[in-house]
Z-matrix of the N, CA and C atoms (Angstrom, degrees):
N
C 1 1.448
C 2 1.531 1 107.18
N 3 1.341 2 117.46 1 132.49
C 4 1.494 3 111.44 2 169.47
C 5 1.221 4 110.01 3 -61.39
N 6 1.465 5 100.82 4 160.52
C 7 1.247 6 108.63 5 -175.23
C 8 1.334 7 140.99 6 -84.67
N 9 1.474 8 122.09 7 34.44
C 10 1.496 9 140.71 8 -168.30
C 11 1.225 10 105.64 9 -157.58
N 12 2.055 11 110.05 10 -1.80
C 13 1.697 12 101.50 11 171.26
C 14 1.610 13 107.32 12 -65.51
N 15 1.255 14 125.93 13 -53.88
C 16 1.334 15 107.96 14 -166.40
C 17 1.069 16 130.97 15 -62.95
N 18 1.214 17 124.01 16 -10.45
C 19 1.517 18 142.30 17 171.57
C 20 1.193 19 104.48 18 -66.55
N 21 1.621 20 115.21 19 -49.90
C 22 1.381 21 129.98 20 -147.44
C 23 1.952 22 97.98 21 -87.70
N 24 1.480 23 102.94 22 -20.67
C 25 1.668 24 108.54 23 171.13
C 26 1.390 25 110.22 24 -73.49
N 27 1.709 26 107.49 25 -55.65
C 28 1.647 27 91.16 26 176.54
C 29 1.133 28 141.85 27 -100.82
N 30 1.819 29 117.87 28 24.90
C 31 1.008 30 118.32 29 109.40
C 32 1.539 31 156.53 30 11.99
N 33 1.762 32 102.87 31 -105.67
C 34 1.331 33 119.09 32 136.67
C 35 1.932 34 128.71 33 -28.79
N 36 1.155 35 82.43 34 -68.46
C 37 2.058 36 95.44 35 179.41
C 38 1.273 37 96.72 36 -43.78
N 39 1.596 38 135.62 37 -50.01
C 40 1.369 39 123.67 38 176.41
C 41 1.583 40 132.66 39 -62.59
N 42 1.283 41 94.48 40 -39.56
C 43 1.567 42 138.90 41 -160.76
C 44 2.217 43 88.85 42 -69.66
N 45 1.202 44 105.96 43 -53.66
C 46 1.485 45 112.66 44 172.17
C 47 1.579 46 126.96 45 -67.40
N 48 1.555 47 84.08 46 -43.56
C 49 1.602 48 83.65 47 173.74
C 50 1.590 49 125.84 48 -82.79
N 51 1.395 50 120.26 49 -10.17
C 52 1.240 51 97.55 50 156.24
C 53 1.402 52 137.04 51 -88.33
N 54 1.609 53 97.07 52 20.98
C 55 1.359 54 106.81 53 -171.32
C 56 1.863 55 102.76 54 -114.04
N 57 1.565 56 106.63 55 1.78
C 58 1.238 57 117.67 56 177.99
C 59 1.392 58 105.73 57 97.14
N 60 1.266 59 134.07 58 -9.91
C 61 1.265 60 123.46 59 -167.77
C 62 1.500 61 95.53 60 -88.88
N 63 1.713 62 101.65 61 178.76
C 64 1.379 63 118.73 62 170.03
C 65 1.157 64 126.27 63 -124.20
N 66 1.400 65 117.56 64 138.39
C 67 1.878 66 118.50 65 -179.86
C 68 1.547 67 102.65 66 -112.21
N 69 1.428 68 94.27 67 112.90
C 70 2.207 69 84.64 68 170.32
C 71 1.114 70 114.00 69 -144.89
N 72 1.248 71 113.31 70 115.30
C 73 1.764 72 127.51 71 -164.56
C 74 1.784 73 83.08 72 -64.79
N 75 1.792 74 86.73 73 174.92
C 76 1.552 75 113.85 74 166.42
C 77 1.028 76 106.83 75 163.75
N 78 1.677 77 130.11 76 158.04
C 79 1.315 78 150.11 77 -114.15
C 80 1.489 79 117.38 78 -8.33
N 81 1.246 80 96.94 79 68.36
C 82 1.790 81 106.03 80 171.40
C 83 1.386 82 81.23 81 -96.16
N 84 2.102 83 80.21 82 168.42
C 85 1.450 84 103.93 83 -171.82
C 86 1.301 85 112.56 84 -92.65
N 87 1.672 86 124.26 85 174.93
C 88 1.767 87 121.70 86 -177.04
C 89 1.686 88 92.98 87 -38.83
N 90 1.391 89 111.61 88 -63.91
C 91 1.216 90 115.37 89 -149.62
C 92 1.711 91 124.60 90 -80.49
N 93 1.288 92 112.03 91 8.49
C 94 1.534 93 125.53 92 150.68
C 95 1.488 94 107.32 93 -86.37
N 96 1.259 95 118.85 94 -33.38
C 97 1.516 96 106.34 95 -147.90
C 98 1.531 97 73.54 96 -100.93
N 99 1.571 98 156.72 97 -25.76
C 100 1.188 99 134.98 98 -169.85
C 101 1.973 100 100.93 99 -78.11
N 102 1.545 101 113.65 100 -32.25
C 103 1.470 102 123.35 101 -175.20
C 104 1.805 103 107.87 102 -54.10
N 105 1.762 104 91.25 103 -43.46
C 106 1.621 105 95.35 104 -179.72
C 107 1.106 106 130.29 105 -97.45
N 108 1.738 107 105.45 106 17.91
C 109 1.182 108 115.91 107 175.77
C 110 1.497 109 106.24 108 -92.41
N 111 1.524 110 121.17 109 -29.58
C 112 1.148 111 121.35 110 175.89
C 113 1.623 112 117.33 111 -65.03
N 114 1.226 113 113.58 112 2.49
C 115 1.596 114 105.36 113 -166.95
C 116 1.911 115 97.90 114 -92.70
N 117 0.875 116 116.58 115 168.44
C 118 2.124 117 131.93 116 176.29
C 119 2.018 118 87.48 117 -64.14
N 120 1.710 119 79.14 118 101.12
C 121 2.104 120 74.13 119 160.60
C 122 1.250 121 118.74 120 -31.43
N 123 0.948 122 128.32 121 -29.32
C 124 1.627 123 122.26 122 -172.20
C 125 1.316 124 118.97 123 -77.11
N 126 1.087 125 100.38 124 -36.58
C 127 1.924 126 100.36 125 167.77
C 128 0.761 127 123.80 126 -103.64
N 129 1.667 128 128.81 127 14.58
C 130 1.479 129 116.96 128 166.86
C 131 1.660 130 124.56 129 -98.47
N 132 0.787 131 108.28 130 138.39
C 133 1.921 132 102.16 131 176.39
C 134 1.134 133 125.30 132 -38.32
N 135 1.443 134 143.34 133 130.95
C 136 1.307 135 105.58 134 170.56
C 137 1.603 136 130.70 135 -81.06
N 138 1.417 137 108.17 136 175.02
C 139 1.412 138 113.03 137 -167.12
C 140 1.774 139 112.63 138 -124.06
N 141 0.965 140 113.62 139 115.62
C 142 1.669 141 113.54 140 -177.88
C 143 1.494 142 107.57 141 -108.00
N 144 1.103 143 123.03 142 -172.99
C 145 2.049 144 135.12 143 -174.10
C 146 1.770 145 95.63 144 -86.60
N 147 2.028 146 119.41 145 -47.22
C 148 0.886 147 94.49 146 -161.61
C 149 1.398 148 117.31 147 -160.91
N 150 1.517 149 148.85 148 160.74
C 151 1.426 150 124.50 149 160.98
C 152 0.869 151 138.77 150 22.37
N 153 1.843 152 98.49 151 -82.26
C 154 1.461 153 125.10 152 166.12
C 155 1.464 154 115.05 153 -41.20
N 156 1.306 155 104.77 154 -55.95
C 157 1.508 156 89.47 155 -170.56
C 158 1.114 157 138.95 156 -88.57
N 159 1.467 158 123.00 157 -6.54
C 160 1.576 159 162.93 158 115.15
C 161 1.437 160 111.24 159 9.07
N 162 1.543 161 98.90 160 -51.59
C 163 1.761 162 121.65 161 -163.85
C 164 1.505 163 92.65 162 -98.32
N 165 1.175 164 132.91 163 -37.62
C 166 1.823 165 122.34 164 163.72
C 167 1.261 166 126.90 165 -67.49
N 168 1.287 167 94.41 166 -31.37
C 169 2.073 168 94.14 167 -178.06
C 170 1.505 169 106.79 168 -85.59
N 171 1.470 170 108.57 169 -9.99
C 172 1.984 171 116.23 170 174.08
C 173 1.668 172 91.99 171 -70.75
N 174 1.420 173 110.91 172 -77.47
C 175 1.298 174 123.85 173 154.34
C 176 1.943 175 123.50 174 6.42
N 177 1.404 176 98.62 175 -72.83
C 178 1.420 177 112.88 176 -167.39
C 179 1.861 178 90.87 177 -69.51
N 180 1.565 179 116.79 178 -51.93
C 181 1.069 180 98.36 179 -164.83
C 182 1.578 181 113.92 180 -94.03
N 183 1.248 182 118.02 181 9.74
C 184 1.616 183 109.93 182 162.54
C 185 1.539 184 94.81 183 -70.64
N 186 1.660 185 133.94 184 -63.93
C 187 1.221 186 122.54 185 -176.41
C 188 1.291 187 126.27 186 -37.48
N 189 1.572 188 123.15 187 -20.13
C 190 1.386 189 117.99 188 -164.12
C 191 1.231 190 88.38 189 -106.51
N 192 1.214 191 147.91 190 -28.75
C 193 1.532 192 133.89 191 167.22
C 194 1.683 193 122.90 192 -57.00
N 195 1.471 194 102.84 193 -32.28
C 196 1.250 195 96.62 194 -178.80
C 197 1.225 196 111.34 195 -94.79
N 198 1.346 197 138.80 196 1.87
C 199 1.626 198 152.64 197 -177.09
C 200 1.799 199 97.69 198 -75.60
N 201 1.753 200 98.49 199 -53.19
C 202 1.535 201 118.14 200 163.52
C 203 1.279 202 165.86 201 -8.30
């Protein structure tokens, strides 16, 4: 990963979510997902296996915003 992508993801990941949207990586490689594992859970995007699951955790958290 260059070296200002992960910055440059949560960034964005913030940058969306206060606008309600969602950012959610998937099929990154060991070595993105070990880079963004090192960052404070809180600022990193999250990361799922796939599509599918991308489209549930949008899912899960539109429901929990509007419960909110």
């Amino acid at each position: 990963m260059p070296p200002n992508a992960a910055e440059l993801l949560t960034f964005y990941y913030h940058k969306l979510h206060k606008h309600g949207m969602n950012l959610v990586l998937c099929h990154v490689s060991q070595a993105v997902q070990q880079e963004l594992d090192s960052l404070v859970p809180a600022l990193r995007p999250p990361i799922v296996n796939n599509l599918l699951d991308a489209e549930l955790f949008c899912q899960q958290e539109h429901s929990t915003r509007r419960t909110a």
